[in-house]
Every structure is written in structure tokens, then in C-alpha cells.
C-alpha positions in Angstrom: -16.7 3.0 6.1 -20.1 2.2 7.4 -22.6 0.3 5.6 -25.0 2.8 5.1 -22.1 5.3 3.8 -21.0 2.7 1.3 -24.3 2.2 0.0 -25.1 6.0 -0.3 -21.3 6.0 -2.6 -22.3 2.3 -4.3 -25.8 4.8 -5.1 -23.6 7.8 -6.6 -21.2 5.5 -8.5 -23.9 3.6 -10.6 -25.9 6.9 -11.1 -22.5 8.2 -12.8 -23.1 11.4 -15.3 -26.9 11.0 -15.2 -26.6 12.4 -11.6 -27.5 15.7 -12.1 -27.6 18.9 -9.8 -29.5 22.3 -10.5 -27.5 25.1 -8.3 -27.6 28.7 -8.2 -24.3 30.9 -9.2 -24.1 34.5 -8.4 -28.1 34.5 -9.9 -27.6 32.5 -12.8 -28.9 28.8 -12.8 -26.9 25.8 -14.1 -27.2 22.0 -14.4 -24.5 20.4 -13.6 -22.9 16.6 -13.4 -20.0 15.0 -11.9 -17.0 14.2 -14.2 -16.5 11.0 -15.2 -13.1 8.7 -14.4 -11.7 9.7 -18.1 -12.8 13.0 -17.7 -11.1 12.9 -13.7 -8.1 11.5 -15.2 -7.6 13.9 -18.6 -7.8 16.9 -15.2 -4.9 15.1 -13.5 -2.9 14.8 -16.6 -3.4 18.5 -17.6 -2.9 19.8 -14.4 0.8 18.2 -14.4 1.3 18.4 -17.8 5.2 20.2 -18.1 6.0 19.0 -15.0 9.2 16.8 -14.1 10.0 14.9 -11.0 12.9 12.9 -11.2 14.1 10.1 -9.2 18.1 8.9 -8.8 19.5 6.1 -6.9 20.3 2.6 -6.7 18.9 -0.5 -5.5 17.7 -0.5 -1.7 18.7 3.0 -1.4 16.3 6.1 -0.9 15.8 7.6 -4.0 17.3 11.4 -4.6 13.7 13.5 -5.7 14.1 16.7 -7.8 11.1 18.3 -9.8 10.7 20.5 -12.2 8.6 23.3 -12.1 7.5 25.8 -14.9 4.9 28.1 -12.7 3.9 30.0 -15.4 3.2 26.9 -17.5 1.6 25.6 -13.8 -1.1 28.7 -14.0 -2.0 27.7 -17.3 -2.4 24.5 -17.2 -5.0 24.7 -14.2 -6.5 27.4 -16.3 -7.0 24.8 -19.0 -8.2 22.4 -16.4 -10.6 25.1 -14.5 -12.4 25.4 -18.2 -12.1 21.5 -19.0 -13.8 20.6 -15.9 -16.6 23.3 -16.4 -17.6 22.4 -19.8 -17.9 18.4 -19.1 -19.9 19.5 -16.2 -22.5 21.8 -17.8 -22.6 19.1 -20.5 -25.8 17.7 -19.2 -27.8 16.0 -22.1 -28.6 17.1 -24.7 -26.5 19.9 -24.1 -22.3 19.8 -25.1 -20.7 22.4 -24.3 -17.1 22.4 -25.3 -14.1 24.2 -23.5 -13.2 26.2 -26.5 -16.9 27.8 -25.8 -16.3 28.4 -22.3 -13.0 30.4 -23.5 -15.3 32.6 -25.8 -17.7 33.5 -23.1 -17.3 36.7 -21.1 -17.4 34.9 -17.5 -16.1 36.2 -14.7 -13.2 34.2 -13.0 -15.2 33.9 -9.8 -17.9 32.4 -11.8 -15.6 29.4 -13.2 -14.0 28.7 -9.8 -17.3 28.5 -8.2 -18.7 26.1 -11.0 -15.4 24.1 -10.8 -16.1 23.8 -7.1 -19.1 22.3 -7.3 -18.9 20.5 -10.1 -16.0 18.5 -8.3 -17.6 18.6 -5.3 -20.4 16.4 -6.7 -17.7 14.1 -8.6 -16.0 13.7 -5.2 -12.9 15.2 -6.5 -10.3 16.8 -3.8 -8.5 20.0 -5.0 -4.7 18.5 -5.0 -2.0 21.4 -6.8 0.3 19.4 -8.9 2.9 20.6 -6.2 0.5 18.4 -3.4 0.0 15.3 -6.0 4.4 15.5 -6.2 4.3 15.5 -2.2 2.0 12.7 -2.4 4.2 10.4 -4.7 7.1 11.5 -2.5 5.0 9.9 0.5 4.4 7.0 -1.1 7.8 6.2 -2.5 9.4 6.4 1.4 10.4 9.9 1.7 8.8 12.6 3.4 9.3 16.9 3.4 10.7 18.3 6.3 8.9 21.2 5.5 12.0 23.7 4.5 12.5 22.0 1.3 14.8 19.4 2.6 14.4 16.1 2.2 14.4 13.0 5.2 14.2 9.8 5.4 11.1 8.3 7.0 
């Protein structure tokens, strides 16, 4: 990372939820913020909340990986999430807005994705499914998807 690059994040880090953006959504105007690292890491935990991944084997052996998967209970919990990250974000002082009021309101779906979008956009967050985040522990524990579903050794 360049110097100039790591000054611009060092900037964004210590501004932290009194950087604000105005943006435009299908007419409507919104204030916005990034999500804070609780608020990043209450996202992740709802996303895979339900989920199981399992790991057998022994000592200096790979490790066997099975998950768990609920998909209905996967659809609602990124629901949840979608309206979680949305109300922190429009919760620009002195505004709170709380995700049970986002449920109330008569927003289209677009709406909330495209709000969600940006709102993580400006807190840096990459989309990851909980599916990609499993793949990504997989990685890191030494094995790797073949692709098919099968499972190899690195």
C-alpha cells in the first residue's frame, strides 16, 4: 500500500461515524455513515447466525469440514442484517433510527439493498455470503474446494 493510500485510509479510520455522506436513492435524499467495528462485527455474527461448520480429525492430519446449512434461516438472517446495517447507517446524529423502524416502513426491497450498498461501501465492507466467509475459513485452515463440492488437500 502506497503512502498516499495509507494516509487517505489513516484519514477515514479516525474520522470513524462522523464521516458522513449525503447520496441520492431512487429521488429520495439520505445521510448516511459507515458502520462502526461493533456494528461490522454484530453483521458478521447475524449473517452466520444458525450456521454450523464442523471440523474432525486428529493431530497433524487435514481436518474433515462439514457445514450446516439452514437456507431459509440463511435468507433471514441477511434480511435482519440488510435492515441492521441500514438503520446504523441512517443513524446520523441526532437522528436514531432503529431496525425495528425500518421493518415498519413501507420501503421497497430495491431501496434497502441500494442503501446497504452504500452504506458498506463507505465502511469498506466487502459483501461476503456466509457460504464465502465458510470457504474463507476452509482456506485458511489448509484446505481448499475443488469446486464440485469435494474437498483436496492443498
Amino acid at each position: 500500500m502506497s503512502r498516499e493510500k495509507f494516509l487517505e485510509l489513516k484519514d477515514k479510520l479516525l474520522s470513524g461515524v462522523s464521516q458522513v455522506e449525503d447520496i441520492v436513492v431512487h429521488g429520495n435524499d439520505y445521510r448516511i455513515r459507515p458502520l462502526t467495528i461493533a456494528e461490522k462485527s454484530k453483521v458478521q455474527a447475524m449473517q452466520v447466525k444458525g450456521l454450523k461448520a464442523d471440523a474432525d480429525g486428529k493431530t497433524g492430519e487435514t481436518p474433515d469440514m462439514s457445514m450446516n446449512m439452514d437456507m431459509e434461516q440463511m435468507v433471514l438472517n441477511e434480511v435482519e442484517a440488510t435492515i441492521y446495517i441500514v438503520a446504523c447507517g441512517l443513524s446520523v446524529p441526532p437522528l436514531h433510527v432503529k431496525p425495528q423502524e425500518i421493518k415498519a416502513l413501507p420501503i421497497n426491497s430495491k431501496v434497502l439493498e441500494l442503501l446497504k450498498m452504500k452504506i458498506n461501501e463507505l465502511s469498506a465492507v466487502e459483501e461476503d455470503s456466509a457460504l464465502e466467509q465458510f470457504r474463507g475459513i476452509r482456506n485458511r485452515g489448509g484446505i481448499v474446494s475443488n469446486g464440485d463440492d469435494g474437498v483436496e488437500a492443498e
